[in-house]
C-alpha positions, 0 to 999 in steps of 0.5 A: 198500796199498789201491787208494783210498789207492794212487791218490790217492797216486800222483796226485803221480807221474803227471807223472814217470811220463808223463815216462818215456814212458808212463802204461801203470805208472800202475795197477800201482804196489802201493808207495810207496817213500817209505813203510814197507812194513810199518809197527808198529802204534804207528807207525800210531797217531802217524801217525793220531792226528796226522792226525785233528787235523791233518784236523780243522784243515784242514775248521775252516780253510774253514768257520770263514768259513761260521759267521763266526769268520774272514774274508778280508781281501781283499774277495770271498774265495771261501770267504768268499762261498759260490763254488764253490771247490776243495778237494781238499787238504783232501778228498785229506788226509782220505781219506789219513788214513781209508786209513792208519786202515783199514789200521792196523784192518786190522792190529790185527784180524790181530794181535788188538790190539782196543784199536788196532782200537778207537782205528781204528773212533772216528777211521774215524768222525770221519773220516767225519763230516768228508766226509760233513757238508762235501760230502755223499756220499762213496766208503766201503764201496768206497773200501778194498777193493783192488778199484777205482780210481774207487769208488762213493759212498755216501750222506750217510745212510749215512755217517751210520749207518756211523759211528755204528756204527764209534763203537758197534764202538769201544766194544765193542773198547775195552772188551775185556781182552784185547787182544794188544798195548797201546795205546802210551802214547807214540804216542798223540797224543791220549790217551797210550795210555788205553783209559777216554779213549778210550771216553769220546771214543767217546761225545762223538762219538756224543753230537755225531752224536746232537745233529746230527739235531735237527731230523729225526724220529729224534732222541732227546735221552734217547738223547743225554744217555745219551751225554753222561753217558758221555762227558768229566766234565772239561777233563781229558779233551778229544781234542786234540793238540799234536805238531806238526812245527815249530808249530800250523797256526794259529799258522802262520796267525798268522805269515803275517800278520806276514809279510805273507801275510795270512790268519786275520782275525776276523770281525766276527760274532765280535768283536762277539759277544765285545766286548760290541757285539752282547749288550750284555756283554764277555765276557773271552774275547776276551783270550784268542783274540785282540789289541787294535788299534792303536786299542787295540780288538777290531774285525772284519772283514766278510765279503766286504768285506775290510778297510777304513780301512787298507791291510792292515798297519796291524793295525786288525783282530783276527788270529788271535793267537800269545798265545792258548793255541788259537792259540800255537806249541805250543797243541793243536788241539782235537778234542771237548771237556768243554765242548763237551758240557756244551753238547750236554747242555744243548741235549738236555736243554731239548729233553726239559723238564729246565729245571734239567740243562740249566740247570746244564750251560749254566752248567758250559760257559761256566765249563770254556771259560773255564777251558781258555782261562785266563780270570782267576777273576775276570773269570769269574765276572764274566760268569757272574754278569751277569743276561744271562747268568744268567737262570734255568732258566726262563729259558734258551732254545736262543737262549742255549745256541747263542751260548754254545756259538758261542764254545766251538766257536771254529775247529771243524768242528763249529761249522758243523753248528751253525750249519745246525741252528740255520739261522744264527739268530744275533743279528746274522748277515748274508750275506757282502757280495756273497754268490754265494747268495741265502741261507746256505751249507749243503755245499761243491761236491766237489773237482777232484781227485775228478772228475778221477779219479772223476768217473763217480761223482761225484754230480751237483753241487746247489746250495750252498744245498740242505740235507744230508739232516739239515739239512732239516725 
């Protein structure tokens, strides 16, 4: 086991080996005896395709308050309000997951297995992806070499390029016939085992971190359309996973409100979007995320205002619901997906001229986000069809293509790269209430976990509003 990987595991024991007299173990300890020592690569497979959804989850939990899908019921929440706020399970749990991806390729590159190694290099990269654009700089090219406990940080850039180059080693191994051990069918969470799904996965995500650098000098919508025309053609081919424990962790979110633990409010960005209060159109998805009222209504709730005119029980707000089919027991979580990319291919297409593509791809969104949610034809239809919506190709602007895609990516990491690329430009977004920042949010200040055991390395902390390398212009 890896050195990276053995230290924040061992973080769990330091009480009981201090409580055997000593920390002096604390260093030498090579095993887990909760683990398997030798685990096959179709074990690894479940284990890392589970926690690449489970992972993406955990980052979607904070930053849907950034982009305002969620918000605190209680007034001056910290996640809602831009404090400073510790994160180390959701950083801890990320790294957990890269280190079992980092000894699954491992394995698969002594095994000659490159399918396993390539399936690896796509979730090695959408793990990083998940630090890199949540906090910044982050241990990586030193972090799973066995040689260190406090490794040293790369930059956010460099992550960058190193993921997008894992994404490129990814197509290249998948695209090899001759692997020595097959993808198993039935250990694979996400694509049950398909080469060709994978590859098409590969490229989404290349296509996303293609987008994610719009506003440097670098992006190239021909480089992202490419990768879009490569990627999903379908709702068919979505990476998502649905193999849970016991339930989905929404809809866990979902049953503590019913209990009293309350948690996973809509916030009133998102309802007013959806209700037809902001853009002057009901927009039937709202059916489908969420749950009328008492008052037989959507309502928001304001971020760090909390709720209002009820006592927290009384159900006069939208919740994240059981009866949607993103949020429900057994509703899979959602990691890219076909209309996700119909949106990036819009937005790069406007970018490059082509009106009538970015047209066409905007219109094939809203429809395959629909379908996935289960929007009755009809109301569909309806909603496509209304003038503020259908406006034309000469008509469509990136205002239209973000609010859109705003919905599409409801409860997703991505959604709050967006929102930085997009500077928080949508129709009626306004600060938290009491907001600790003067201006939007843009990273999250690195965990206690991580300075506590690495704090030699850990960058010194900038402002939650100082942009990420690619959100400056």
């Amino acid at each position: 086991m890896n050195s990276y990987h053995r230290y924040m595991r061992s973080l769990l024991a330091i009480l009981l080996i201090w409580g055997l007299g000593g920390c002096k173990d604390y260093f030498e300890l090579n095993q887990n005896p909760t683990l398997i020592d030798n685990p096959p690569l179709s074990a690894f497979l479940s284990t890392t395709t589970q926690k690449t959804a489970l992972n993406s989850q955990r980052i979607g939990n904070i930053t849907s308050y950034f982009v305002q899908y969620l918000a605190s019921p209680g007034a001056g929440g910290s996640t809602d309000t831009y404090q400073i706020t510790d994160y180390t399970s959701a950083w801890d749990a990320v790294y957990f997951g890269m280190a079992d991806l980092y000894d699954m390729k491992r394995k698969a590159q002594e095994q000659g297995a490159s399918e396993y190694v390539g399936v690896a290099d796509v979730l090695l990269s959408y793990h990083l992806t998940l630090i890199a654009d949540t906090f910044g700089s982050a241990p990586f090219s030193d972090a799973f070499t066995g040689t260190t406990l406090t490794p040293k940080y790369d930059t956010a850039e460099t992550l960058y390029t190193t993921a997008l180059n894992l994404l490129n080693e990814a197509i290249t191994e998948l695209a090899k016939t001759d692997s020595k051990v097959k993808l198993s069918a039935a250990n694979d969470l996400i694509h049950k085992g398909s080469t060709a799904a994978w590859t098409k996965t590969a490229y989404a995500l290349k296509a996303r971190m293609l987008n994610k650098i719009s506003k440097t000098s670098a992006y190239k919508p021909a480089d992202v359309l490419d990768a879009t025309s490569k990627s999903y053609t379908a709702n068919a081919d979505d990476a998502q996973m649905s193999s849970f424990l016991l339930r989905n962790p929404w809809a866990q979110v979902a049953r503590n409100n019913a209990l009293l633990t309350l948690d996973g409010w809509l916030s009133t960005q998102l309802v007013n979007q959806l209700n037809g209060t902001t853009y002057g159109v009901f927009d039937p998805r709202i059916e489908k995320i969420t749950d009328k009222t008492v008052n037989n209504d959507y309502k928001g709730t304001v971020n760090g205002q909390g709720n209002v005119g009820g006592n927290n029980t009384t159900k006069d707000e939208s919740y994240i619901s059981l009866n949607s089919p993103l949020t429900g027991d057994a509703s899979p979580l959602l990691i890219v997906t076909f209309a996700e990319m119909k949106f990036v291919e819009a937005e790069a297409a406007l970018a490059s001229g082509d009106k009538a593509r970015a047209y066409a791809a905007y219109l094939a969104g809203i429809r395959a986000n629909m379908d996935k949610l289960g929007v009755a034809a009809e109301a569909r239809d309806a909603y496509i069809a209304n003038p503020l919506v259908s406006v034309g190709a000469n008509a469509l602007t990136r205002d239209l293509i973000f609010k859109e895609k705003y919905v599409v990516t409801y409860l997703n990491p991505e959604a709050w790269n967006d929102a930085r690329r997009y500077d928080y430009q949508y129709k009626g977004f306004k600060l938290p209430v009491n907001s600790a920042l003067p201006t939007y949010i843009r990273r999250v200040a690195y965990p206690n976990g991580e300075t506590t055991k690495n704090g030699k390395n850990v960058p010194t902390e900038v402002a939650l509003s100082e942009p990420l390398w690619w959100d400056k212009r």
